[in-house]
N, C-alpha and C positions, 0 to 999 in steps of 0.2 A: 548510443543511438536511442532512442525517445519510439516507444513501442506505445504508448497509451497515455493520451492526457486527458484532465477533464478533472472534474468534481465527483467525489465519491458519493453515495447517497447514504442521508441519514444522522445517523449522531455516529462518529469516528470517536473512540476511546484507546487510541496509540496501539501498540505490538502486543500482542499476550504471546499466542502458543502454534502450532502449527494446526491446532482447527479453527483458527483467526481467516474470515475472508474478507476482502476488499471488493466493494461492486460500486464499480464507474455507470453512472447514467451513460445508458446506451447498451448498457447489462452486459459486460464485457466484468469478469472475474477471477481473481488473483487470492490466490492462497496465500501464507504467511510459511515459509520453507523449513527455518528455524526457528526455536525456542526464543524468543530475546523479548524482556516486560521494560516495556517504558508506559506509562499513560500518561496520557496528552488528550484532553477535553476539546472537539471542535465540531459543529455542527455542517455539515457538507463542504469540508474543506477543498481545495485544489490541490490536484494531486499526481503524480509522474511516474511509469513507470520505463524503465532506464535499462537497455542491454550491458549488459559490462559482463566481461571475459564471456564465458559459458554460460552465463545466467544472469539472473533479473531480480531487479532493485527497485522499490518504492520509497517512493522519499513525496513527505506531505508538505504540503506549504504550513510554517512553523514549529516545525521540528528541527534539531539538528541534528537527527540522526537518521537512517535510511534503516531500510529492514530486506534481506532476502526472499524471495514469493516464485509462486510458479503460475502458470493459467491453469486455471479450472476446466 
């Protein structure tokens, strides 16, 4: 189930660390859960964030990979 869509704001530079946050225009906020480094260069990309089992997933448009996060 699809809990947050929209555009992120700003310059995105992919997963670092768990003090990594995510802010959707419209200022709605998403931590990064776990540890996991990919960088990936994109300036306000589109971006999802995804119920699955007990928790919540971010997945950006142009990545293939998804990251674990909580709401702030």
């Amino acid at each position: 189930m699809v809990i947050c869509e929209g555009q992120l704001r700003g310059a995105f530079k992919g997963f670092k660390n768990t003090d990594t946050v995510f802010e959707f225009y419209g200022g709605r906020k998403w931590k990064q859960a776990v540890y996991q480094y990919e960088y990936f260069y994109a300036y306000m990309p589109q971006a999802k964030v995804i119920q699955e089992g007990g928790g919540y997933v971010l997945k950006v448009q142009g990545m293939s990979s998804s990251v674990a996060v909580r709401p702030v």
